[in-house]
C-alpha positions in Angstrom: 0.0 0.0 0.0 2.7 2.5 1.0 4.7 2.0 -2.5 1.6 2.5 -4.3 0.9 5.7 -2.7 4.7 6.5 -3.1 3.7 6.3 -7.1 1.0 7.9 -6.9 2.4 11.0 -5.0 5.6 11.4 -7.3 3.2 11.0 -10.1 0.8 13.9 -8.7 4.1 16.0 -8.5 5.2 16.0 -12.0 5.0 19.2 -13.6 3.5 17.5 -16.7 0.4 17.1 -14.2 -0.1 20.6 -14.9 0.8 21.5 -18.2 -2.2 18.7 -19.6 -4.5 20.6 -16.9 -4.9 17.5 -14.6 -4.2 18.3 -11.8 -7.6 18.0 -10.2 -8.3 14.7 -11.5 -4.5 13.8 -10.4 -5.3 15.0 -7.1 -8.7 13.5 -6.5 -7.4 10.1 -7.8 -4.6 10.6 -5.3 -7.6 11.2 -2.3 -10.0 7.9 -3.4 -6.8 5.6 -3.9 -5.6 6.5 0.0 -9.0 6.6 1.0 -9.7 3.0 -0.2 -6.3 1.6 0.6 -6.7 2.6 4.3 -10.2 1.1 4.2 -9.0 -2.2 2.6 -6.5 -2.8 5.3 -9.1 -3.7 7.6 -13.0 -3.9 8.6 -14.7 -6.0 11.1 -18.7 -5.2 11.6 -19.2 -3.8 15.1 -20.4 -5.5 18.3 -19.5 -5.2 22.0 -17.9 -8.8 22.4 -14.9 -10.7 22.1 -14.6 -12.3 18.2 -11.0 -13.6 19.1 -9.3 -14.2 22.6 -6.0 -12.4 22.6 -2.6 -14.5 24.8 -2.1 -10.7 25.4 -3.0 -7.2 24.8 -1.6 -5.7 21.2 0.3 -3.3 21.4 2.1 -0.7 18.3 6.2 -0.9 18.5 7.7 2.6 19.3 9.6 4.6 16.4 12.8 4.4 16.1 14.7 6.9 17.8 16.1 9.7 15.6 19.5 11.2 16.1 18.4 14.6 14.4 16.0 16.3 15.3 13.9 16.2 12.2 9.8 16.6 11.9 9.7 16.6 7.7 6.7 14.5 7.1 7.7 11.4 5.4 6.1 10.6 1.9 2.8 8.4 3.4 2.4 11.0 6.1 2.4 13.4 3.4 -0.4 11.6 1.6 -2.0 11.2 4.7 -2.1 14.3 5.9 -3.4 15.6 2.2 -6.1 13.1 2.0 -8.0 14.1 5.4 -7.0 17.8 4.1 -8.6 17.3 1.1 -11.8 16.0 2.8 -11.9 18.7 5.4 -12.0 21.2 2.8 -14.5 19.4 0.4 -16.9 18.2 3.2 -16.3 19.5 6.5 -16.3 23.3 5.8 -19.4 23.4 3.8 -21.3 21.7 6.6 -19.9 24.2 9.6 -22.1 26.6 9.4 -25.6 24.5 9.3 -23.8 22.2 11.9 -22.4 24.6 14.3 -26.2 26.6 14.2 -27.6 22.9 15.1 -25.2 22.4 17.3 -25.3 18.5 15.7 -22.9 16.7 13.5 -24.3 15.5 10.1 -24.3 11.3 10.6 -23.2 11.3 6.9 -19.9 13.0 7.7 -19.2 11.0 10.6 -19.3 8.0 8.2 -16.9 9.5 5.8 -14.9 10.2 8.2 -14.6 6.4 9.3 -14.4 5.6 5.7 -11.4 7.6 5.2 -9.7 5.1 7.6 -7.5 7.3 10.1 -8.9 5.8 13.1 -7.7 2.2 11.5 -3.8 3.6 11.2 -4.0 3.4 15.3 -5.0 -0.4 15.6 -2.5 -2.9 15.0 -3.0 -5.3 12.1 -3.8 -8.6 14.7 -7.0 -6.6 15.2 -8.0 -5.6 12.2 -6.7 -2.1 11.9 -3.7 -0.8 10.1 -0.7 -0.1 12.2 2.2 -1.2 12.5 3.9 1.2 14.8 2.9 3.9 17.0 2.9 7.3 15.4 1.8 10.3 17.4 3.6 12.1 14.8 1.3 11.0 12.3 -1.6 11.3 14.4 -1.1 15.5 15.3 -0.7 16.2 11.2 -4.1 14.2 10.5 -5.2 16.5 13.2 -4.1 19.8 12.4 -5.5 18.5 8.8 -9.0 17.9 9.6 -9.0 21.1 12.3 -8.4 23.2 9.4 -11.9 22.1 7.9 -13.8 23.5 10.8 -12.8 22.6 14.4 -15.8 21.1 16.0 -16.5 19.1 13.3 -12.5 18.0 13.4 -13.5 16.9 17.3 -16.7 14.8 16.4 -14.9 13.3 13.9 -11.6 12.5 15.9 -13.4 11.6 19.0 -13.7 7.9 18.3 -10.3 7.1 17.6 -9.7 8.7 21.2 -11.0 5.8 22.4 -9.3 3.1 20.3 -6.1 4.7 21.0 -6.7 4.7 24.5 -7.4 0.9 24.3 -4.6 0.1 22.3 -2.3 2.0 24.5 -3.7 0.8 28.1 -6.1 -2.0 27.3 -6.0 -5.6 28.4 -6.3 -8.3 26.2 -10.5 -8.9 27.2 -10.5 -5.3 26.6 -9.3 -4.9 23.5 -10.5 -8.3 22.0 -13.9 -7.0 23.1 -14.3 -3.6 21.9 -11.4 -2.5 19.1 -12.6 -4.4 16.3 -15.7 -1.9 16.4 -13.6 0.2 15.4 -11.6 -1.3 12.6 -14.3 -1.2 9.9 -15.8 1.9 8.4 -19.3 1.8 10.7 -17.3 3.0 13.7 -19.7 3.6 17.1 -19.5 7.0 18.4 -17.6 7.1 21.6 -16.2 9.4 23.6 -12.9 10.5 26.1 -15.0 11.6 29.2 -12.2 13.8 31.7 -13.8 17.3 31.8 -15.8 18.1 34.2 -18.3 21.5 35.1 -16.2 23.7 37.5 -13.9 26.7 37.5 -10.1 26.0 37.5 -11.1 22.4 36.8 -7.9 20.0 37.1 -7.6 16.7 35.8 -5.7 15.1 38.4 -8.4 16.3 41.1 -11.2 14.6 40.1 -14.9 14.6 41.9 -16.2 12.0 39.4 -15.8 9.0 42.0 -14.8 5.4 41.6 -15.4 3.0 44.6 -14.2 -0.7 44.6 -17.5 -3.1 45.6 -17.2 -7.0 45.1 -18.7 -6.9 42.2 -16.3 -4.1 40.4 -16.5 -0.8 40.6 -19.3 2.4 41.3 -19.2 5.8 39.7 -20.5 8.7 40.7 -20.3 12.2 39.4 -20.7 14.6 36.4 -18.8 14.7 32.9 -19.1 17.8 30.6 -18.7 18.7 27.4 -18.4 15.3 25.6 -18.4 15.5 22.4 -21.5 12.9 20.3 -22.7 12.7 24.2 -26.3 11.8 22.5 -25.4 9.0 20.5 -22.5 7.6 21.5 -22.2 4.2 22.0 -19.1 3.9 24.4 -17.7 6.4 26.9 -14.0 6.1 28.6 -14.7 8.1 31.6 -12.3 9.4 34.1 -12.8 9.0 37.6 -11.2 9.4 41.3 -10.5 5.9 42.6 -11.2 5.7 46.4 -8.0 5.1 48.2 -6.0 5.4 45.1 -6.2 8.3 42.4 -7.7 9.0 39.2 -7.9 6.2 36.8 -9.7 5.6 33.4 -12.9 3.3 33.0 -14.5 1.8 30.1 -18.8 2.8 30.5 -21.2 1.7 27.9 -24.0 3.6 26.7 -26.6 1.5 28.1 -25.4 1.3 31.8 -27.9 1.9 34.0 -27.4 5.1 36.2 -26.3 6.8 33.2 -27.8 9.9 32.1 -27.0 12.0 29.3 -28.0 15.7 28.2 -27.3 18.1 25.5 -24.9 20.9 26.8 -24.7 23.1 24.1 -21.4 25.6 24.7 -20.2 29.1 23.2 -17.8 26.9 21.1 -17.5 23.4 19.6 -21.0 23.5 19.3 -20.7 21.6 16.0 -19.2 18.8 18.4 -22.7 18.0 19.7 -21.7 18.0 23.2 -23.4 17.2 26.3 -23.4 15.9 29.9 -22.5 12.7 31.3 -24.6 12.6 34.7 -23.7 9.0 37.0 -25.4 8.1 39.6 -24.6 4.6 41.2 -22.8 3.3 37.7 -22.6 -0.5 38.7 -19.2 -1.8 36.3 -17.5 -4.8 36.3 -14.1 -5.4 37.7 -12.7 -5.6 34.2 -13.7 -2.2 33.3 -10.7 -0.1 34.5 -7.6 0.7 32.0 -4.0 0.2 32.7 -5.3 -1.1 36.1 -5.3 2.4 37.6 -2.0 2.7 36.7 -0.7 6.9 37.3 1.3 7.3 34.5 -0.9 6.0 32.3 -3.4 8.6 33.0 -0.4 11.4 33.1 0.1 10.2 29.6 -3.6 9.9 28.5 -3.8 13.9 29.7 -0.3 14.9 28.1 -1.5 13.0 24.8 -4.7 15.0 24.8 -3.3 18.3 25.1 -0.8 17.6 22.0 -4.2 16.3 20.3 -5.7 20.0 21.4 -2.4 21.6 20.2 -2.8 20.4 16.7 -6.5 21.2 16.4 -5.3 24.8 17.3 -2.6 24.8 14.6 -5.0 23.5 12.4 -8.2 26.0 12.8 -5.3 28.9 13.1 -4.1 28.2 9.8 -7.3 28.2 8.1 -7.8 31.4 10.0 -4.4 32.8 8.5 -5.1 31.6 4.7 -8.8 33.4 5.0 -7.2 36.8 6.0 -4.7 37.2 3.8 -6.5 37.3 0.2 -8.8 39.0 2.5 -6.7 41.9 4.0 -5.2 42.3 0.1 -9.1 42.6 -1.4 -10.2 44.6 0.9 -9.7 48.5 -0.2 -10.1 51.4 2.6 -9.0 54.9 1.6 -8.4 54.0 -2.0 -6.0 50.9 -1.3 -6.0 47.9 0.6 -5.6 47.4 4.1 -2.8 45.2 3.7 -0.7 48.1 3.0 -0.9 49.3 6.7 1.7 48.7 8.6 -0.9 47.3 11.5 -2.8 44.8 9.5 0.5 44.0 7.2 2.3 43.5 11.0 -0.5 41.5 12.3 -1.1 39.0 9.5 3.1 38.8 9.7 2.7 38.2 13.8 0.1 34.9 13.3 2.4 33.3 10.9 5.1 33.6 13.3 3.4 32.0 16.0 1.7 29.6 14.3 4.8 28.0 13.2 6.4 28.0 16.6 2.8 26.1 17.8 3.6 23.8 15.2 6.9 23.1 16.1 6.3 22.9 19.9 3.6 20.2 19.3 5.4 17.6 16.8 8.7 17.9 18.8 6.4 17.1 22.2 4.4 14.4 19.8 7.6 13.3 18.4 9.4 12.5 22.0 6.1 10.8 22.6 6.0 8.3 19.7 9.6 7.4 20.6 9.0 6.4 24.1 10.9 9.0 25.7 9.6 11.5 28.1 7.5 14.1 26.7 5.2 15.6 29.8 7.6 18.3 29.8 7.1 19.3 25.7 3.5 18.5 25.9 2.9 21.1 29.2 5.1 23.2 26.7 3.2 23.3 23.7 0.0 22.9 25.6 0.7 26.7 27.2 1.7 28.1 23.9 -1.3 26.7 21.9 -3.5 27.7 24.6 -2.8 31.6 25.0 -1.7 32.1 21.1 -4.6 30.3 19.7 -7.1 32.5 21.9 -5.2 35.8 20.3 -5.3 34.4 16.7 -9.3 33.8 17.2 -9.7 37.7 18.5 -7.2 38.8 15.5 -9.3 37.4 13.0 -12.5 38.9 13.8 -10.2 42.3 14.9 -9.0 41.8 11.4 -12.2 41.5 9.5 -14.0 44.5 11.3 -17.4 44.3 11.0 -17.4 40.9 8.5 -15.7 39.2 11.4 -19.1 40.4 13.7 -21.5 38.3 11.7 -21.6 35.0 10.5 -21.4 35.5 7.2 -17.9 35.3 7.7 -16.3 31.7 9.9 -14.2 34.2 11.6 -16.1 34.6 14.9 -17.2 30.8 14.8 -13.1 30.4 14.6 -12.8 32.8 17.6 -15.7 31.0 19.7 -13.7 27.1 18.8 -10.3 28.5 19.6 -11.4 29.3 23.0 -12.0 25.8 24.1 -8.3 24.9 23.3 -7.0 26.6 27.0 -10.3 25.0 28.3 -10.9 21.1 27.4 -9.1 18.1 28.7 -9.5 14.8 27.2 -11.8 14.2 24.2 -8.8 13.7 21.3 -5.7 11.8 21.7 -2.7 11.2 19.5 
């Protein structure tokens, strides 16, 4: 599959492409075949139950170490990364508007989204998906890809692969035997990375979602916020304080009783359909916890997340920064356009800068993480950065569109309102 792509890519890059004019048809034959190819690696129909018993849990080899420090994409991250670009622009960006005013994802777009196969490049082959070796790496650029489409659409669509990855990173074998082949196929079940929760200052490693030990397993109690597809999502990884022990990650299906679910709409990712997560006396089994409560697992599992954030926010700030500048060079004030002052000219100048230092500060934290070294460091790193510079890119966009970035006519202020939630959300998206 790779060397075909390789072919394919070279062959999209020849300059004869574009003196026959087919470049479009070059480039949309370049889409379908990666498209199909990472479908064809793998699909199992979905249903909560063990279809193979696993000696042990799968796991993806770590990349080899690098000696330079080096983040150039490599050719099938390349066409990776260009294929989910491709079908943020085409399909995700038309729908923003109608889904961010219904604060509801299109089902049809979540199902080309699982068709497009990026969920399947974080399962290893044994189960049906199409990795060989773990690639945070690769993970952040399909991010920052499908972010550029329209940021809450980017989250519903990312948020099932949250949960794969979190099973094939801390699963046991029951665990994953039982629930990632779901996720393999293209008719992947909506699920959801439940850590936030509704307070002020809320920290992830001080949890009031409570976990206490019973013979029988486990008992949650406690309230989850803004999950993303909270309404129709078919599995939840929640995050709760274990009694006597710390927080720790638990898998909770849909149909648990004490369970309760409403719609939360928020001032941003409101494409993301997100809602509430209410338990009350959440009876689960004793093989429902991850990693086996395990600390750095859940360090990790929050670290990962906030790279996953960081990438979104490189994402939706570069769509911001290629809308403003044919913008600020059409628009005409005072008989010229407003790209010749020095403020707007300075400004435009000021995003680029910081959106490449985002972008470096996240691969290099996503890189040390894909690696196997320690990355908490980079990730708290980038996750600052992305959090305060993202906000100011949102409010420079609408500053820079004046009254067109007050309506929604223009995604400028729907960019502002999604960029927001980056210095806000924990869990949700994982690389």
């Amino acid at each position: 599959m790779g060397r075909g792509l390789r072919v394919l890519n070279r062959v999209s890059a020849s300059p004869l492409i574009d003196r026959f004019g087919l470049r479009k048809p070059a480039e949309r034959l370049l889409f379908l075949t990666s498209k199909n190819a990472f479908r064809a690696a793998g699909s199992v129909g979905r249903q909560f139950a063990a279809v193979q018993k696993l000696a042990q849990p799968a796991r993806l080899a770590k990349a080899p170490s690098r000696a330079l420090f080096d983040l150039t994409p490599s050719d099938e991250q390349q066409m990776l990364k260009d294929a989910v670009l491709a079908f943020a622009s085409e399909q995700l960006r038309p729908a923003a508007v109608a889904a961010d005013a219904a604060c509801a994802t299109p089902a049809e777009l979540l199902k080309a989204a699982a068709e497009l196969g990026v969920a399947m490049m974080g399962i290893p082959e044994e189960l049906g998906g199409a990795g060989a070796e773990r690639s945070a790496v690769t993970s952040a650029l399909v991010h920052e890809a499908m972010a550029q489409g329209d940021l809450g659409l980017a989250v519903a669509c990312l948020a099932p692969s949250a949960v794969s990855t979190a099973l094939v990173l801390w699963g046991d074998e029951g665990q994953q035997a039982k629930y990632l082949p779901s996720f393999a196929g293209d008719n992947l079940p909506a699920a959801a990375l439940a850590i936030q929760e509704p307070r002020a200052l809320f920290n992830p490693f001080e949890l009031q979602t409570t976990a206490k030990t019973v013979k029988r397993g486990y008992v949650l109690n406690g309230v989850k916020s803004l999950v993303p597809l909270a309404a129709t999502a078919e599995l939840f990884i929640v995050a709760a304080q274990l009694e006597g022990h710390g927080p720790a990650l638990f898998i909770v299906e849909a149909n648990t009783p004490g369970l309760k679910i409403d719609a939360e709409p928020a001032m941003g990712l409101r494409a993301a359909a997100t809602g509430t997560l209410s338990l009350t006396n959440v009876e689960l089994s004793g093989d429902a916890m991850l990693a086996r409560g395990a600390q750095d697992a859940y360090a990790e599992c929050i670290a990962l997340s906030r790279i996953a954030w960081c990438a979104l926010a490189v994402g939706c700030g570069q769509a911001a920064l290629d809308y403003l500048i044919p913008y600020v060079n059409e628009r005409v004030a005072f008989g010229e356009p407003i790209s010749h002052r020095q403020s707007v000219a300075f400004n435009i100048a000021n995003i680029g800068i910081e959106l490449e230092g985002m972008r470096l500060a996240t691969l290099r934290a996503a890189s040390r993480a894909e690696q196997g070294l320690d990355f908490i460091r980079e990730a708290a790193i980038a996750r600052k950065l992305c959090a305060d510079k993202a906000a100011v890119i949102g409010s420079d966009a609408v500053q820079l569109l004046g009254g067109h970035g007050f309506v929604k006519e223009h995604p400028a202020e729907r960019w502002y309102r999604d960029l927001r939630a980056v210095g806000v959300m924990e869990g949700v998206v994982l690389v």
